[in-house]
C-alpha positions in Angstrom: -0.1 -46.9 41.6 0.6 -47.6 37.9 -2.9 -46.5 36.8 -2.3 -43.4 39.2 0.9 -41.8 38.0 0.1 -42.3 34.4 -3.5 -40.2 35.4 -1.6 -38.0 36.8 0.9 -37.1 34.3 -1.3 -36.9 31.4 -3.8 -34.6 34.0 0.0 -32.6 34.4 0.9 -32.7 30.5 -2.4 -31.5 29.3 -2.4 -29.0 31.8 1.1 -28.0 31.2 0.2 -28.0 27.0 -2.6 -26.1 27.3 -0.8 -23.6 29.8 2.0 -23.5 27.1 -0.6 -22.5 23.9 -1.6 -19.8 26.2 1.5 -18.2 26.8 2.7 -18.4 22.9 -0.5 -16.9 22.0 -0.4 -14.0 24.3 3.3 -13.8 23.3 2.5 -13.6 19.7 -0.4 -11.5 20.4 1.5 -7.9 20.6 3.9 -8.9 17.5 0.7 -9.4 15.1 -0.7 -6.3 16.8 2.1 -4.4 16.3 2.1 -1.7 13.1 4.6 -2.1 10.7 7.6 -0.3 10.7 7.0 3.3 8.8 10.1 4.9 7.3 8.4 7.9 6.6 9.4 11.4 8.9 12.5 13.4 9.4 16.4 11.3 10.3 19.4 12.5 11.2 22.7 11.6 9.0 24.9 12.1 11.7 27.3 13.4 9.3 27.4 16.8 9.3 23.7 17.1 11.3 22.3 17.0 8.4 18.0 15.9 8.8 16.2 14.4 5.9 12.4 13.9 5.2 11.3 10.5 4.4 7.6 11.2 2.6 5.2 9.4 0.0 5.3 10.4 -3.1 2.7 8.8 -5.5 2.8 5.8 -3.0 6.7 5.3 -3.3 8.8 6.6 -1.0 10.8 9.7 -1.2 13.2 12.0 0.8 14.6 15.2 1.0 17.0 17.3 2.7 15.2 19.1 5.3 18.2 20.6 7.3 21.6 21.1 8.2 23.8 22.6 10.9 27.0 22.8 8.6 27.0 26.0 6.8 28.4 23.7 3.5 25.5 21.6 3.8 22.8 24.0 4.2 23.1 24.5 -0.3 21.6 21.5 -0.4 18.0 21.9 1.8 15.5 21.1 -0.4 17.1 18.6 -2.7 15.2 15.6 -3.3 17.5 12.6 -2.6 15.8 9.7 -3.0 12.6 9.0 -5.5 10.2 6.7 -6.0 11.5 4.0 -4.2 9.6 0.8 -4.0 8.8 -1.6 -1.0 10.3 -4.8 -1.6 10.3 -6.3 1.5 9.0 -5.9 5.0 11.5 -3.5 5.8 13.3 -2.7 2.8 12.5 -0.4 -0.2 14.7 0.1 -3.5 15.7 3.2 -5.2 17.6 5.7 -7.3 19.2 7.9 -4.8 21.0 11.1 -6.0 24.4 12.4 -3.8 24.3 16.2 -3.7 28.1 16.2 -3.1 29.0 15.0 -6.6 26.3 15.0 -8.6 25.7 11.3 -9.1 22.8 8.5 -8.6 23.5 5.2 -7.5 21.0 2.5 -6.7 19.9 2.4 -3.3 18.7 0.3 -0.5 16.8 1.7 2.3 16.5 -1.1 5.4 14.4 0.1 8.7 16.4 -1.7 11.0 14.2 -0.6 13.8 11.8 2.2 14.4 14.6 4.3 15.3 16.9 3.8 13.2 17.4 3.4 9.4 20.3 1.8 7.1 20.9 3.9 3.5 23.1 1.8 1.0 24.1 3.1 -1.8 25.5 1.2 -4.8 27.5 1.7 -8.0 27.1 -1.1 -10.5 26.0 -3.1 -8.0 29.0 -3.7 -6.4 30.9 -0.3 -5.0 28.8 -0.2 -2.1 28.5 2.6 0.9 26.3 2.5 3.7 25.0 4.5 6.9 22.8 4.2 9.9 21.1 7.3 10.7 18.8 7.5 13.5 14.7 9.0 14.1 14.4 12.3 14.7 10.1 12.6 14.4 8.0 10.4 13.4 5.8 11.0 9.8 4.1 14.2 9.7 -0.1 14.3 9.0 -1.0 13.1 5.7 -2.3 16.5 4.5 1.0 17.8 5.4 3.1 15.6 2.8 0.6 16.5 -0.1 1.8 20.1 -0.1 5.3 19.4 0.9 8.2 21.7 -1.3 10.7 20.1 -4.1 8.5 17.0 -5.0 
C-alpha cells in the first residue's frame, strides 16, 4: 500500500507540476506578446477640453496643442508643449515642458499609466511639483502623417 500511495502521488505531482508550467506559460504568453505601451496620439486634459498631440520628433517624444473647446484656450493650438523628451523607462519619458499660461518650463515627467490614460508631472527645481491624468482620445496617427505635422 506504501509502495502504492507514494506511486501514486509522485504520478499526481508530476502531473499536477507539469499541468502548472502549462498554465504560467500560456499565462505569460499574451503579456510578452503584448506591444508596449505607445504614448504617441491625441489626449484630453480634462481641463478646459483641451486635446494634445503626443508625436515623434527626431525619435524623442513631443506634443502639441491640438485643440480646445474654451474660447481662452483656443490662443494656444499649435504650441509645442513638450520637446524632445527621452524614454527612461518602460513607461516613463523625461522632458522640458513649456506651460502656455505663464510662460514657463519646468522639467517634466510623462508616465503611461495605461493605454488609456497618461500622468504629466511637471516640476520646478525638482521639488514644486504638479501633476494630471488625462485620458486617450485616438491612438498615434500613420507615420507619414507625423513627418509633416505643423509647429515642430
Amino acid at each position: 500500500m506504501r509502495r502504492f500511495l507514494q506511486r501514486s502521488f509522485g504520478e499526481n505531482f508530476s502531473t499536477l507540476a507539469t499541468t502548472a508550467a502549462a498554465a504560467l506559460l500560456l499565462a505569460a504568453e499574451p503579456a510578452a506578446s503584448a506591444p508596449a505601451n505607445d504614448p504617441h496620439g491625441v489626449w484630453l486634459r480634462p481641463e478646459g477640453g483641451v486635446q494634445f498631440s503626443f508625436y515623434d520628433c527626431d525619435g524623442l517624444l513631443c506634443a502639441k496643442v491640438l485643440s480646445a473647446q474654451n474660447a481662452e484656450d483656443r490662443s494656444a493650438i499649435g504650441a509645442v508643449i513638450l520637446r524632445g523628451a527621452k524614454q527612461t523607462g518602460p513607461n516613463e519619458w523625461t522632458g522640458k515642458l513649456f506651460n502656455v499660461d505663464d510662460g514657463k518650463t519646468y522639467d517634466g515627467l510623462i508616465t503611461l499609466v495605461s493605454a488609456t490614460q497618461l500622468t504629466l508631472k511637471g516640476c520646478l527645481w525638482g521639488v514644486l511639483c504638479s501633476d494630471e491624468t488625462w485620458t486617450r482620445v485616438s491612438g498615434p496617427p500613420a507615420r507619414h502623417a507625423m513627418a509633416d505635422a505643423p509647429g515642430r
